[in-house]
C-alpha positions in Angstrom: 85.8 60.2 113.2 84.3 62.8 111.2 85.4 65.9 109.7 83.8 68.8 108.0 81.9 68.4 104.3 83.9 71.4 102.8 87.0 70.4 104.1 86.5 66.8 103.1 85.4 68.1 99.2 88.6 70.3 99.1 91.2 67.5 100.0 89.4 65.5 97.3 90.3 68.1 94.9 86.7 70.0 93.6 88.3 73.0 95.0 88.9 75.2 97.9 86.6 74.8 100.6 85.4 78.4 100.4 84.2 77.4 97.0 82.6 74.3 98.5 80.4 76.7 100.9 78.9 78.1 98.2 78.2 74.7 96.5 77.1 73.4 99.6 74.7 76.7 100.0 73.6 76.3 96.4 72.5 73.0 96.7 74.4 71.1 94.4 76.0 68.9 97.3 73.8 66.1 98.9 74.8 63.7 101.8 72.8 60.6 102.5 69.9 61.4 99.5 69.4 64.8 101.8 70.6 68.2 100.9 74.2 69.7 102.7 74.3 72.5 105.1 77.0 74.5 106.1 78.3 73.1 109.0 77.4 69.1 108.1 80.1 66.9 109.2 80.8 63.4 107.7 82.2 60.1 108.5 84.1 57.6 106.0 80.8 55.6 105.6 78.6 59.1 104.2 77.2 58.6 100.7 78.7 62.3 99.4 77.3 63.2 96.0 78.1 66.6 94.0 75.3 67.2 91.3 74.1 64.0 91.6 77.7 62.0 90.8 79.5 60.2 94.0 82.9 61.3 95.8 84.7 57.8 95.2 86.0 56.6 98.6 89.3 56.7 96.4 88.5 60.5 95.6 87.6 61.4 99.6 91.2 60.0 101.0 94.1 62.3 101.2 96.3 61.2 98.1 99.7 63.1 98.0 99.8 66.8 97.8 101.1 67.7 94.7 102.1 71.5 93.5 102.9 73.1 90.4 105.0 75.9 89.9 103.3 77.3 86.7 105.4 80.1 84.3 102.3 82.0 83.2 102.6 84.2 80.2 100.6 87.3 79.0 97.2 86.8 77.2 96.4 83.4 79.5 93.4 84.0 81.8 93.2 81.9 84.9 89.6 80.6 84.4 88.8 77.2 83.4 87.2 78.7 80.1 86.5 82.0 78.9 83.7 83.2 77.0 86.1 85.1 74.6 88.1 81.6 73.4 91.1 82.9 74.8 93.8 80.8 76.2 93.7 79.3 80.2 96.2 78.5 82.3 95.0 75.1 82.5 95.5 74.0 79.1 99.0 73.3 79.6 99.1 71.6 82.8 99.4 67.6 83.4 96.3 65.7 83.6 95.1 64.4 87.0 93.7 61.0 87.5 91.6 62.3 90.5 90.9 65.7 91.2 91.9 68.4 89.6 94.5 71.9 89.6 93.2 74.6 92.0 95.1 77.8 91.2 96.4 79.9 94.3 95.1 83.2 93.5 95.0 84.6 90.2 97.1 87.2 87.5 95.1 88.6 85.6 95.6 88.5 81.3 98.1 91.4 81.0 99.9 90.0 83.9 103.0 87.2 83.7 105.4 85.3 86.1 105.0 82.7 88.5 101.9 81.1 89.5 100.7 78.3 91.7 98.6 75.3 91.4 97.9 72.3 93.6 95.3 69.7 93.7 95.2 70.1 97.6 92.1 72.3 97.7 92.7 73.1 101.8 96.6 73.9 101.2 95.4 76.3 98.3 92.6 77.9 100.4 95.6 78.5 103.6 98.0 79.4 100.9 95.2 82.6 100.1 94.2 83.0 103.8 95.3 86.7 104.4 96.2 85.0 108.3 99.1 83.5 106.9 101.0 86.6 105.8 102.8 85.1 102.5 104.2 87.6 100.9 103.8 87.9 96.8 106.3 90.0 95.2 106.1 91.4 91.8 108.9 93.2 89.4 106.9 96.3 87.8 107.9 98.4 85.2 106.4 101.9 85.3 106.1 104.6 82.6 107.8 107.5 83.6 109.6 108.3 87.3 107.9 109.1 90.0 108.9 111.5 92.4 110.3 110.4 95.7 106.8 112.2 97.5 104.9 109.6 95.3 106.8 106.5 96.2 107.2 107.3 100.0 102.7 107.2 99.7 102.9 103.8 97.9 104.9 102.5 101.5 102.4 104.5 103.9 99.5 103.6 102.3 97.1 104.9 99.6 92.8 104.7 99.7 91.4 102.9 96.9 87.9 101.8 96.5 87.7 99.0 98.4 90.0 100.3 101.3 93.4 101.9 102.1 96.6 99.6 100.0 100.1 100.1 100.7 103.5 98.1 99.4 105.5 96.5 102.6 108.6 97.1 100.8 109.6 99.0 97.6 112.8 98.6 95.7 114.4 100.3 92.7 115.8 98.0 90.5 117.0 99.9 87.9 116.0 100.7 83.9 116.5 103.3 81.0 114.9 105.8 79.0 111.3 106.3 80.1 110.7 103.4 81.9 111.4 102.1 85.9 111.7 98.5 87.4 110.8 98.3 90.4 110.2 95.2 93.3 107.4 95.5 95.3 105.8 93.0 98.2 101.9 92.7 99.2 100.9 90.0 101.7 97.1 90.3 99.8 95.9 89.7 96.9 92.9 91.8 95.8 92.1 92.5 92.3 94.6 94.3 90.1 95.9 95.7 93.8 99.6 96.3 92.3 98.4 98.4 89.2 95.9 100.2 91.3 98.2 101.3 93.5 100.7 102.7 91.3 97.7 104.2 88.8 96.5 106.4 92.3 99.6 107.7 92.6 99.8 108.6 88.7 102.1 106.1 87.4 101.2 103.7 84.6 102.4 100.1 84.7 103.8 98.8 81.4 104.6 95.3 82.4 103.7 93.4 85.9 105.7 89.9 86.5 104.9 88.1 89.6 108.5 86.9 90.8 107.9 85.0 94.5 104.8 84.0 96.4 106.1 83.2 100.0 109.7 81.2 100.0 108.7 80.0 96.2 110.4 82.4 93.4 109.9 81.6 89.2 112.6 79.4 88.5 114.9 82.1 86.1 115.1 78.8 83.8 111.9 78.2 83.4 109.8 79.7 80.3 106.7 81.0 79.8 104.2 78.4 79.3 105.9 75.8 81.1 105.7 74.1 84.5 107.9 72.9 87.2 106.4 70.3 90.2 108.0 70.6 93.6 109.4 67.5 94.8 108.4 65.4 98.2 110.6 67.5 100.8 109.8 71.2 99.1 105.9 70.3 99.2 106.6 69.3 103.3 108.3 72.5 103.4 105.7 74.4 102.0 102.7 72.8 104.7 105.0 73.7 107.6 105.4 77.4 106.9 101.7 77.7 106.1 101.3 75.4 109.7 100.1 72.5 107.7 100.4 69.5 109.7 102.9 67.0 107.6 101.2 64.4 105.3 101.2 60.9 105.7 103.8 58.5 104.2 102.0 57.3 100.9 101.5 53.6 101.0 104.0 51.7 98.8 102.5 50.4 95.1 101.2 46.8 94.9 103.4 45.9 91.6 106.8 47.5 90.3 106.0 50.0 88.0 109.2 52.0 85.7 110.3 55.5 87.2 109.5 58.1 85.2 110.8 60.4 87.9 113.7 63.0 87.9 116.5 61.8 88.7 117.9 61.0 92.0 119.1 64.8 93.3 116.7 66.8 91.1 114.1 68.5 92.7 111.8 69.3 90.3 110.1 68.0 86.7 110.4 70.5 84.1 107.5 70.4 81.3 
């Protein structure tokens, strides 16, 4: 059996396997003392290195999918460092013996609410896939009110620079004095797509919180800064409606070890 190299990196958690192209392409990925090429498929027996260290055999095999349901607040960036010392969203997360947190998509710093990590690098990759259709929703507060003319383009569809952008669905939901909440879907996520949209039609976005990606909404419960990890059945869940095929049953541990678990009926650990 052999599978693809980039597909084989991203299960082991370097990141998604459009990422490992361009490792692969940049040389920093070697199979058998020879460089990888884009389209190299390997067996279990393959000595995989990335910049010179080996993929464990431990790293390479499908461990269990786990994914985070991350509160992010204002002023994080979702790099793993930023030139400007400011705060990432990885700093808070759980450590990972093997692996590591692959965010799906990104916010960007001036942008809060829910976002998603996983150490699954293929389910983050299909998660972003624009085939899959997952819709992101975001509640928007907007300086001002814009005329019904305005909002009606928003729906129909407006040109920006990199192509024509429209909502699928736009919703009042409410507000006072000069500013507008509104709920707005995208099944994309290009950069700063929401506030683009809304700045074409000459409305100014004074807050942006990203409420649902797919079937997964931001816990109301759950503050900014902290983190929530989807139980056994809601990962399975998540792999079928993305048309994952279900993972295999994780074999049992060799000794006893104490459950630091939720409890029996929770679905989620709370950090």
């Amino acid at each position: 059996m052999s599978e693809k190299l980039q597909k084989v990196l991203a299960r082991a958690g370097f990141g998604s396997r459009r990422q490992m192209e361009t490792w692969i392409e940049a040389g920093r990925v070697t199979v058998d003392g020879s460089p990888a090429r884009l389209g190299d498929r390997v067996g279990d027996e393959a000595d995989i290195r990335v910049d010179g260290q080996p993929v464990s055999l431990r790293q390479r095999q499908e461990d269990r999918t786990r994914v985070l349901i991350y509160h992010k607040p204002e002023g994080e960036v979702c790099s793993r460092s930023d030139p400007d010392g400011r705060p990432t969203v990885f700093d808070r997360l759980p450590r990972l013996g093997i692996g590591r947190w692959i965010s799906v998509g990104r916010l960007d710093v001036n942008t809060s609410g829910l976002l998603l990590l996983t150490n699954d690098g293929t389910l983050a990759n299909r998660m972003m896939h624009p085939s899959t259709g997952l819709e992101r929703e975001y509640a928007v507060r907007v300086l001002g009110l814009p005329g019904p003319e305005a909002l009606q383009q928003l729906v129909q569809g407006v040109e920006l620079e990199d192509g024509s952008a429209r909502f699928e669905r736009l919703m009042e939901a409410g507000g006072s004095g000069a500013n507008r909440w509104y709920h707005v879907v995208l099944t994309e996520g290009r950069k700063r797509e929401v506030r683009r949209l809304w700045e074409a039609v000459g409305a100014t976005v004074s807050r942006l919180i990203r409420v649902r990606y797919g079937a997964l909404k931001l816990p109301p419960r759950l503050r900014p800064g902290r983190w929530e990890e989807l139980d056994a059945p809601a990962v399975a869940a998540l792999r079928a409606q993305i048309g994952m095929a279900a993972e295999a049953p994780a074999a049992p541990p060799r000794t006893p070890r104490r459950r630091t678990g939720p409890a029996r009926g929770q679905h989620v650990r709370r950090r």
